[in-house]
N, C-alpha and C positions, 0 to 999 in steps of 0.2 A: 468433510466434503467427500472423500472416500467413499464413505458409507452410505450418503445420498446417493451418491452417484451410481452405486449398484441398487440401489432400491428401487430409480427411475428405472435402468434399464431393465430390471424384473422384472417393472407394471409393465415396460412397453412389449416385452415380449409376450406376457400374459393378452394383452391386448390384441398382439398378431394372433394370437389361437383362440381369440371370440370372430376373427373376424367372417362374418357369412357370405359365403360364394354366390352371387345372384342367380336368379334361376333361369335357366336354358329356356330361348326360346322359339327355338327348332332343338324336333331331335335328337339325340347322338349320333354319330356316325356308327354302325356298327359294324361288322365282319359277315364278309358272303356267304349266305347260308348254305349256295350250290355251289358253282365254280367259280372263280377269276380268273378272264383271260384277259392276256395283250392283247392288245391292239393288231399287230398283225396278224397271229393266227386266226384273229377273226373273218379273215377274208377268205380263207378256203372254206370255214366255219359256216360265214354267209351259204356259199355256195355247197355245199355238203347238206344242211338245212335244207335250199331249196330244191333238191335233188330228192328228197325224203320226203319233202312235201307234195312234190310232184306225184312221187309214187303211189303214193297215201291219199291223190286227189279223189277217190273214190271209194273214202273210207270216213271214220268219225274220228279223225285226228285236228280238232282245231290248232289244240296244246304244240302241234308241231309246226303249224301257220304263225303263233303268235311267236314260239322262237325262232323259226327263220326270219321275219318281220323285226324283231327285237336284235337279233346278228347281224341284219343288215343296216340298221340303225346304227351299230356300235362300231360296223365297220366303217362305217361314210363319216365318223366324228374322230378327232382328233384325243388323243388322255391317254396315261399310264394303264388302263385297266376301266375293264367294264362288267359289274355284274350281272351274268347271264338271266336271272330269275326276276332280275329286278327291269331290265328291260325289257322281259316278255311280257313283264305285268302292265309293263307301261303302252302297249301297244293296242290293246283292244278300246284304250280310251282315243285313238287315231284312228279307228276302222266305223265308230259311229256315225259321222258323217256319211249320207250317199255318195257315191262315185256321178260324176256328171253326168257320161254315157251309158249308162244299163238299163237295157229292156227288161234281163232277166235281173232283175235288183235282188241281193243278200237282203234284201228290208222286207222283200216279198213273202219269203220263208218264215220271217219271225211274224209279218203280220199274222199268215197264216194261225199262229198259233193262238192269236187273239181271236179272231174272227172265225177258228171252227166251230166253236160252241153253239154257232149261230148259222153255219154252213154244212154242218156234221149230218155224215150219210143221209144225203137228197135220194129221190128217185133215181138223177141220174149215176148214181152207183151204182153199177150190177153187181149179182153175184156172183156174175164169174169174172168180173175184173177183180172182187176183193178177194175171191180164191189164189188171181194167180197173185196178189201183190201179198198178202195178207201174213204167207208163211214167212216173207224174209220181211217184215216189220216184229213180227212173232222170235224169229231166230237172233234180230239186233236188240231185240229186250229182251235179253235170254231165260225166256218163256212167260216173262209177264205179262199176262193177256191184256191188264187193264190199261200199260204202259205203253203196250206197240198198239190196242185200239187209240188211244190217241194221240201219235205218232201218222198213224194208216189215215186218219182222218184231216190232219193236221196237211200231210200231203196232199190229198185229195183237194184240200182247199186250193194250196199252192197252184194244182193242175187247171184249176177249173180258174184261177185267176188267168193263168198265163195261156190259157188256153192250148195246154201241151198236146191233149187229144187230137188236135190238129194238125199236128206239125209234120206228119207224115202222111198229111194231104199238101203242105206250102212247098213252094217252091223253093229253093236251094240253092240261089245266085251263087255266094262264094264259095260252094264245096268245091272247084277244081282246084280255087284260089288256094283255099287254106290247107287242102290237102298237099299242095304244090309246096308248098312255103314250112308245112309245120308237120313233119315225118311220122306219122302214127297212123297203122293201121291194124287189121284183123287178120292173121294168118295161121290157120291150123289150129290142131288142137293138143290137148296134152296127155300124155299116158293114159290118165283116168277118164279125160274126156270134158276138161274145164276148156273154152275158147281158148284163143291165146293172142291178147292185144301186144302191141310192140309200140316201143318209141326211143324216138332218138334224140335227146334232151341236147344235144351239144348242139344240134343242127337247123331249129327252129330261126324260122330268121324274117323275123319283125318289124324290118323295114320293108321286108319285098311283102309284108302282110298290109302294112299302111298304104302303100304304095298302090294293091290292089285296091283299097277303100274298105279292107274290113276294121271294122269296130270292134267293140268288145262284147257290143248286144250280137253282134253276126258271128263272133266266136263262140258265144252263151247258148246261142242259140243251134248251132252247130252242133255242140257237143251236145245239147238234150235229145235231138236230130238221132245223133250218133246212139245215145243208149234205149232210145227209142224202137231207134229200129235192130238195134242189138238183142233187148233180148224182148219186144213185142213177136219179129219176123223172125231173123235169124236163131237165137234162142230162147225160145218162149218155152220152154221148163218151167217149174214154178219148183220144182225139189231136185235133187241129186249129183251129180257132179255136172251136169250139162245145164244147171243153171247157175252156174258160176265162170269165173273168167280167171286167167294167169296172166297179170301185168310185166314186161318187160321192160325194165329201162336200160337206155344205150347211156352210160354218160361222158363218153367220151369228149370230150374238145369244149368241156362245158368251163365257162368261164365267168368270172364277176359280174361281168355285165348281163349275164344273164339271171341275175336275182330279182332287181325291179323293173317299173313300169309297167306294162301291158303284162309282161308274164306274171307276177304276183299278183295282180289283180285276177287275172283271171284262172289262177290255181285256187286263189282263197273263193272265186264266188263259185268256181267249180266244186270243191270241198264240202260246201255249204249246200248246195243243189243236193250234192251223189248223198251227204250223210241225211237229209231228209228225206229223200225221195227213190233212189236205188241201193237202200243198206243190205249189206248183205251177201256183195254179187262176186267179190274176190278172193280167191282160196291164198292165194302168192303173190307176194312182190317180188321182182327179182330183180338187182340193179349189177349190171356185167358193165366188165372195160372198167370200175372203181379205181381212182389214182391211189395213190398210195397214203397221202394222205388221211382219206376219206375215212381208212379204220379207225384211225385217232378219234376222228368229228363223231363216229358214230356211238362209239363208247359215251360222248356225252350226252349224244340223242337219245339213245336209247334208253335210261332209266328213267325216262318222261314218258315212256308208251306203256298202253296198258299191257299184261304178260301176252294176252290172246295176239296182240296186233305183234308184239317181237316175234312167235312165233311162226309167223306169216312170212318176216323176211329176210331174203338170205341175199351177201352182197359177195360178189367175185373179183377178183384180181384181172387184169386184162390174159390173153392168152388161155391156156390152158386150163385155170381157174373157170374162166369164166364158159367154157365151151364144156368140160362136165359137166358142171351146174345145169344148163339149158338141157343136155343132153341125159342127164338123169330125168327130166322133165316130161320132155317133148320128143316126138320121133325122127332121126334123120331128117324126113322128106320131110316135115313140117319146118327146119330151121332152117333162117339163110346159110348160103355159102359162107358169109363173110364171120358167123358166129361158128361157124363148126360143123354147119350140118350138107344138106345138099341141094335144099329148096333154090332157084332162082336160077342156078348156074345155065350158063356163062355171064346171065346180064349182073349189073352192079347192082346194089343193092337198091339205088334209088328207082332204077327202071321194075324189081322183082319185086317190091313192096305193092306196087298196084295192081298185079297178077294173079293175087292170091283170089282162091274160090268164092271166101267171103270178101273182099275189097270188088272182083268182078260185079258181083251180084248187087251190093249196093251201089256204084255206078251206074248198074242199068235201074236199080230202082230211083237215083237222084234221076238219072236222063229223063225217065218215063214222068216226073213230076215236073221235068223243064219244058217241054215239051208240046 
């Protein structure tokens, strides 16, 4: 009986090691290829993100749209850990759908691309519009003539849908509004002689932009407005340091809430416009007042940009940091008080921001169109 008894138990062990593990079906989990973060630091993370994206709104950084979008995802959800790579991937399958309100619609752009072959250099293309637009289509496909030709074309479409050639003949309802409400404007220039846009991310304030009745088409539309007459009137170079611009961002007092809704939308369809249609126009980003944080967040932004766009931007500490920075840049007289220099004084910054030569001059050119 002894003997049985060890004979069964042999087969039956034998038997446990035939036995076949069914087959998976999702699957495996595996390990994050980029980073894993918590849950909490995704919240400065979010906001770092759309601080970057902001800057970059005039540039061809989708990749930075889709991980701020994918940060802010991770941070509004509850879980041990979220990985970054895998949420950004997951985000551009959420940005297919239209947005309800847009005149200037992101769908406009990509039609474009369909329907140039069929729209491609009309009559009404001159020669001396594709002289001036031609070289910085040429310098964003770095020197591929056949890739910025259809790029150059590709915009032209976009133009002649939305009918942008016009825009600095329409009238201009909410420019008091949103210039009231959303702090950016054109003051001075820099060393070399790039314009020098400013803004001040912490301060935008979105209720008093609702409240006026602007939309996101009167935002859209605003801003083409803006680069329109930037570098059509104000800088119309087509080569050299005076056709480019020096972005400033303020990010002081910037906070969570300032990642979605209105302002995401309209970073990403801004992004989408600037990299079809104005590639090419910014030498610098420059992001001053940066919390302390922010260094951490950007160490993990940064190995997602291409090399050309990291060496574009430089981010400062509040204080003294951030007032060489501007000051290696830009002249005294061209900086506010409040950043280090001497432009505006005595008034506050919100009253010296509308002063400047270039913010003058395009008020009297909005007035002249309200008028």
């Amino acid at each position: 009986k002894k003997k049985k008894t060890k004979i069964l138990l042999k087969e039956e062990e034998e038997e446990e090691d035939r036995v076949v593990v069914p087959t998976r079906t999702t699957p495996p989990t595996t390990k994050p290829s980029v980073v894993v973060l918590k849950t909490a630091p995704l919240v400065p993370l979010a906001v770092a993100s759309a601080l970057v994206a902001l800057a970059l709104a005039r540039s061809t950084l989708g990749l930075v749209f889709a991980f701020l979008a994918g940060a802010a995802v991770a941070a509004a959800r509850p879980g041990p850990s979220v990985n970054v790579r895998a949420a950004a991937e997951y985000v551009p399958l959420q940005r297919r759908g239209p947005l309800r309100r847009r005149r200037l619609r992101v769908e406009l752009v990509a039609e474009a691309s369909a329907s140039s072959s069929s729209e491609d250099a009309t009559d009404e293309d001159s020669a001396d519009t594709k002289k001036l637009d031609f070289g910085k289509f040429l310098a964003a496909a770095k020197g591929d003539e056949t890739e910025a030709t259809k790029r150059w074309r590709q915009s032209r479409a976009w133009r002649r849908r939305e009918r942008v050639d016009l825009v600095l003949k329409e009238e201009q309802p909410f420019y008091d509004a949103i210039k009231e409400a959303y702090p950016h404007w054109l003051g001075g220039r820099s060393r070399r002689g790039e314009l020098v846009y400013w803004e001040r991310v912490g301060y935008v304030d979105a209720d008093k932009l609702r409240k006026a009745g602007v939309t996101l088409e009167a935002l859209l539309r605003h801003y083409v407005f803006l680069n329109e007459w930037t570098w059509r009137v104000l800088a119309p170079a087509a080569t050299g340091h005076e056709s480019y611009q020096i972005v400033v961002l303020d990010v002081q007092g910037v906070r969570l809430h300032h990642v979605g809704g209105l302002r995401l939308e309209y970073l990403r369809a801004c992004a989408d416009i600037a990299q079809l249609n104005y590639p090419d126009r910014t030498s610098k980003y420059v992001v001053v007042n940066a919390p302390s944080w922010f260094a951490a967040v950007w160490r993990v932004v940064e190995p997602m940009l291409h090399p050309d766009t990291r060496g574009r931007i430089a981010i400062y500490r509040p204080g003294k940091p951030s007032r060489d920075g501007l000051l290696d840049l830009i002249e005294p007289h061209h900086v506010p008080e409040c950043y280090g220099g001497t432009f505006g004084a005595p008034h506050p910054i919100d009253v010296a921001r509308h002063k400047t030569p270039e913010e003058l001059a395009c008020k009297k050119f909005v007035d002249a169109l309200n008028h």
